[in-house]
C-alpha positions as CSV (number, residue, x, y, z in Angstrom):
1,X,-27.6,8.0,15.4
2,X,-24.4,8.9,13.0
3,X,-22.2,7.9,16.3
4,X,-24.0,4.5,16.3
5,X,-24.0,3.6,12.6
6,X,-20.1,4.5,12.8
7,X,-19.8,2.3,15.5
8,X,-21.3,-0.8,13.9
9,X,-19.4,0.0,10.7
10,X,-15.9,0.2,12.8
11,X,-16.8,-3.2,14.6
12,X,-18.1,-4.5,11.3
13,X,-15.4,-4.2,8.7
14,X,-12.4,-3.5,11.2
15,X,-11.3,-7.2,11.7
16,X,-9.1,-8.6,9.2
17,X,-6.2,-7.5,6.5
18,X,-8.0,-9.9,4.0
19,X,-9.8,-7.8,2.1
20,X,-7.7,-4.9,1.8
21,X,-5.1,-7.4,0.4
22,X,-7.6,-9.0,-2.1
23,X,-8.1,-5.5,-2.8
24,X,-4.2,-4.5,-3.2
25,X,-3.7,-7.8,-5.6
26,X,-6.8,-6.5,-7.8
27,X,-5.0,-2.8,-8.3
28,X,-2.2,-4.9,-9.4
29,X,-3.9,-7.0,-11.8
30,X,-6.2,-4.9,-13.1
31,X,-3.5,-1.5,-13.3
32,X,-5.0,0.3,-16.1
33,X,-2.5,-0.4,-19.2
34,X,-5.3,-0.4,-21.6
35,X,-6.7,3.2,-22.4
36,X,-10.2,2.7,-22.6
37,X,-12.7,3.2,-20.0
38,X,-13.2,-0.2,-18.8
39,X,-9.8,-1.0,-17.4
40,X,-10.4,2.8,-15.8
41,X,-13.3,2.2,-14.2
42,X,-12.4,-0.9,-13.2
43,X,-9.1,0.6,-11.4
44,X,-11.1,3.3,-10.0
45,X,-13.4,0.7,-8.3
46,X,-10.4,-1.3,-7.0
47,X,-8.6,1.7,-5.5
48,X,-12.0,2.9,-4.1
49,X,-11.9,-0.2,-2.4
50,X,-8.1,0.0,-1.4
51,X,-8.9,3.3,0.3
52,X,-11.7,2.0,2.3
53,X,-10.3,-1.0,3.4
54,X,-7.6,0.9,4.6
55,X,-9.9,3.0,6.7
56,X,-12.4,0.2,7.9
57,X,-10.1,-2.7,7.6
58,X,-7.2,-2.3,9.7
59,X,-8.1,-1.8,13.5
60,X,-6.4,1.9,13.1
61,X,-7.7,4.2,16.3
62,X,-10.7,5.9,16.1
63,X,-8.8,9.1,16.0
64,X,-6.5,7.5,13.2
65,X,-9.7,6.2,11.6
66,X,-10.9,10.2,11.2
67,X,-7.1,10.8,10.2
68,X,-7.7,9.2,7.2
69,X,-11.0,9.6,6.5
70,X,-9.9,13.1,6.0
71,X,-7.0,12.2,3.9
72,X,-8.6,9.6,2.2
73,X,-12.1,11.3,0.9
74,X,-10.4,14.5,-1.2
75,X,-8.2,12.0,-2.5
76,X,-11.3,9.9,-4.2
77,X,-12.8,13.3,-4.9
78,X,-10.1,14.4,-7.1
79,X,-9.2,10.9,-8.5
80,X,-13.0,10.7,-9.5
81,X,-12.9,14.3,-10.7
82,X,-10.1,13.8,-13.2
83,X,-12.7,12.2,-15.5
84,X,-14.5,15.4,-16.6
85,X,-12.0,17.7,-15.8
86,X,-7.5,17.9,-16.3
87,X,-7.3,20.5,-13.9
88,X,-3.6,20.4,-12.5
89,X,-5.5,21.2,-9.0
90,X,-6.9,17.8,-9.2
91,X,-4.0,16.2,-10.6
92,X,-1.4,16.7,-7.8
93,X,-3.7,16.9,-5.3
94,X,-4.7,13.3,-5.8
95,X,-1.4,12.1,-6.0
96,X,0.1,14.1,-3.1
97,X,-3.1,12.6,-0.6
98,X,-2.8,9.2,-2.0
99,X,0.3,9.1,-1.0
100,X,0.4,10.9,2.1
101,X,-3.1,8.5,2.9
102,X,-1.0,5.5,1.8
103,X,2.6,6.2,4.2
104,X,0.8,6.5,7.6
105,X,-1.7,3.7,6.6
106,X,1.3,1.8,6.1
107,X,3.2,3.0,9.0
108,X,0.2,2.3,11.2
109,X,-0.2,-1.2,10.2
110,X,3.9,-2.0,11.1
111,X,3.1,-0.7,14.1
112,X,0.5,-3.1,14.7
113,X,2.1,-6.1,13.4
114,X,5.9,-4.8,15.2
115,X,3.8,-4.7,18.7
116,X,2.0,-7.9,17.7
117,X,3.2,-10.2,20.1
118,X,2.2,-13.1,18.2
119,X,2.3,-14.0,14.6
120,X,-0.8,-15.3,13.1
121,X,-1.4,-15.3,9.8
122,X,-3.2,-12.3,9.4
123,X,0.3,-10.3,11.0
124,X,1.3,-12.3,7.8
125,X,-1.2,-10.5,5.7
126,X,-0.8,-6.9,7.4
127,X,3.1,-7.6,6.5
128,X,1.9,-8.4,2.7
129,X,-0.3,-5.3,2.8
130,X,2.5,-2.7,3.6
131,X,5.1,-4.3,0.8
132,X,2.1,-3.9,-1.8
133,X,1.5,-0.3,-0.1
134,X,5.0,0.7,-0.5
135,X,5.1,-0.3,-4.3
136,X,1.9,1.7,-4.8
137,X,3.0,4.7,-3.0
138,X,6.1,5.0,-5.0
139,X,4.4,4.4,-8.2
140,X,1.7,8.0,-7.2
141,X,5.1,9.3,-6.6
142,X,6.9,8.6,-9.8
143,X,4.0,9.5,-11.6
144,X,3.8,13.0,-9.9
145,X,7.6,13.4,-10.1
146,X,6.9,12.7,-14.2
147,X,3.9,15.1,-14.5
148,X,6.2,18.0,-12.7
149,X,9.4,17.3,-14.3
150,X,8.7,15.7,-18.0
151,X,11.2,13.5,-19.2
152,X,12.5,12.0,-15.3
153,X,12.2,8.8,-16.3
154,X,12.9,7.1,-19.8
155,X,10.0,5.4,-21.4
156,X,9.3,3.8,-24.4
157,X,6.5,5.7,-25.7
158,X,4.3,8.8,-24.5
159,X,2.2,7.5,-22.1
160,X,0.7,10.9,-20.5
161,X,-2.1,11.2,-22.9
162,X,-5.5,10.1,-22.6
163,X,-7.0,9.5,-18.6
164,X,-5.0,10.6,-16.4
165,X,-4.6,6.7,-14.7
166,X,-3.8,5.2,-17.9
167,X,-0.4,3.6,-19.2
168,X,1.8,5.8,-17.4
169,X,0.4,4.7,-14.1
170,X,0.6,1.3,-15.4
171,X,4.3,1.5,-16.1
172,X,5.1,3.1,-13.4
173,X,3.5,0.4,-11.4
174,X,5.7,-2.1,-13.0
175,X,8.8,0.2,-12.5
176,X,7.9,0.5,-8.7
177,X,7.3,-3.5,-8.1
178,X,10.8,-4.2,-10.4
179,X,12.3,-1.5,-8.2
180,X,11.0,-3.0,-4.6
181,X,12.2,-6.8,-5.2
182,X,15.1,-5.5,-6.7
183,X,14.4,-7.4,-10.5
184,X,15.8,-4.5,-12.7
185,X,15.2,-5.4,-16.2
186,X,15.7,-2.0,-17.1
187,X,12.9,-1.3,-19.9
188,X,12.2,1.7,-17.4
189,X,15.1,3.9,-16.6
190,X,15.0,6.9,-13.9
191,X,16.9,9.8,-15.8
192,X,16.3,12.8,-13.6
193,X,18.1,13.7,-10.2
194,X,15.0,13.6,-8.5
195,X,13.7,10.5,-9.8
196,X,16.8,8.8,-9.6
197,X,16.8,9.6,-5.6
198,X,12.9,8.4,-5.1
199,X,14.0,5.0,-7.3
200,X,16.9,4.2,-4.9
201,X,15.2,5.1,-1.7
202,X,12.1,2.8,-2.5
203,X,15.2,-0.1,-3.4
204,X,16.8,0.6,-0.1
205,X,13.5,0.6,1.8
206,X,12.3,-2.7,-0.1
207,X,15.4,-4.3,1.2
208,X,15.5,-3.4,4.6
209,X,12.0,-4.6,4.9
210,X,12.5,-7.8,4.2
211,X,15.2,-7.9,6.0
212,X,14.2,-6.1,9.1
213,X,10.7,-6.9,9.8
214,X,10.7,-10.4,8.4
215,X,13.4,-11.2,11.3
216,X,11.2,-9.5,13.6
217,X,8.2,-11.8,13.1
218,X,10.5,-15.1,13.0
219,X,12.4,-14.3,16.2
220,X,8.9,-13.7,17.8
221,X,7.6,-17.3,16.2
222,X,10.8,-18.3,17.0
223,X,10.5,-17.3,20.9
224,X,6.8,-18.0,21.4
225,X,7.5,-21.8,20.0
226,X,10.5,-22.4,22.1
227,X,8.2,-21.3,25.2
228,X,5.8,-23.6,24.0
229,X,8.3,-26.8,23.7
230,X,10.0,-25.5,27.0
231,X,6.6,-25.7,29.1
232,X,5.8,-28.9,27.3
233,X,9.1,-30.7,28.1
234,X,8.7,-29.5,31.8
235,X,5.0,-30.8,32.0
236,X,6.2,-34.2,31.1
237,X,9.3,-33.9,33.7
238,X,7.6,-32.8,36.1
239,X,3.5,-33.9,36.0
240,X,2.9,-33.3,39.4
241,X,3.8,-29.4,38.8
């Protein structure tokens, strides 16, 4: 009976990148800069949905499916645990699965959209996913790289106190995404060795992504149309064929 119901939940919600992008785009917006408990638990509910998404939502193998439920599931534990209690336990283990949950998700969607053979748009979406992923997953990390080694990056204010997911998470969001498309207002500096490595690994990252994969999915677009206009044109040279 479990194997069945798991079965209909895979076929069910394992279709489409849609709604783990909706998803992705309401972390985003909804990043908890305030530090009351609405904008948390309204977070919390978006990355709860982010995570199973991920799972559900992305036509991973059944054994890559497991993979992450197993990744994914502490994570949520300690992310929802870090309400009643500040136990450093909870604090890096959450970070350390998110993030680990977050890479292979993302590396196991680029493999689906690099073997794709055509580009629809939901390839289109599944490329959108992993460039939201990526922003994330360095924002857990600069987070955790801040919480271990106080005073990494330079900020304007103190923005550890209070829940755990609060304005430091927020910033480091908007550090992440400025980082990634390579704005660079600098309001946010990375001070520390450590920090200063993530921040330009995520910049070279961002840029070969664009680079890289975006040429992938034209010169397959690219070749699939020229087939297209090549069996066309000999169709109307040659009817009778």
């Amino acid at each position: 009976m479990l194997k069945q119901f798991y079965d209909r939940l895979y076929s069910a919600c394992s279709k489409y990148f849609s709604l783990l992008l909706i998803f992705l785009i309401l972390l985003f917006v909804f990043r908890p800069y305030d530090s009351g408990g609405v904008y948390y638990a309204i977070w919390q509910l978006c990355l709860t949905g982010v995570f199973i998404s991920s799972i559900f939502n992305v036509k991973h193998s059944k054994a890559g499916t497991w993979a992450f439920i197993c990744m994914g599931v502490p994570a949520l534990i300690s992310n929802w645990l870090l309400i009643l209690y500040r136990d450093p336990i909870f604090i890096y283990s959450f970070f350390i699965l998110t993030f680990a949950f977050i890479l292979f998700s993302s590396a196991s969607i680029i493999s689906k959209v690099v073997l794709n053979a055509k580009v629809t748009l939901e390839t289109l979406r599944g490329v959108v996913c992993v460039y939201f992923m990526i922003a994330f997953g360095f924002a857990f990390i600069f987070v955790l790289i801040e919480y271990m080694s106080p005073g990494s990056f330079l900020l304007e204010a103190n923005t550890i106190d209070g829940y755990i997911h609060t304005h430091l998470l927020s910033e480091m969001m908007y550090f992440s995404f400025v980082t990634l498309l390579s704005i660079g207002y600098g309001t946010i500096n990375a001070i520390g060795d450590t920090a200063q490595t993530f921040t330009i690994l995520e910049g070279i990252i961002g840029q070969f992504y664009v680079a890289i994969l975006v040429a992938r999915l034209i010169g397959i677009y690219s070749y699939y149309a020229d087939k297209r206009a090549s069996q066309k044109k000999k169709k109307e040279l040659f009817p009778d064929k």
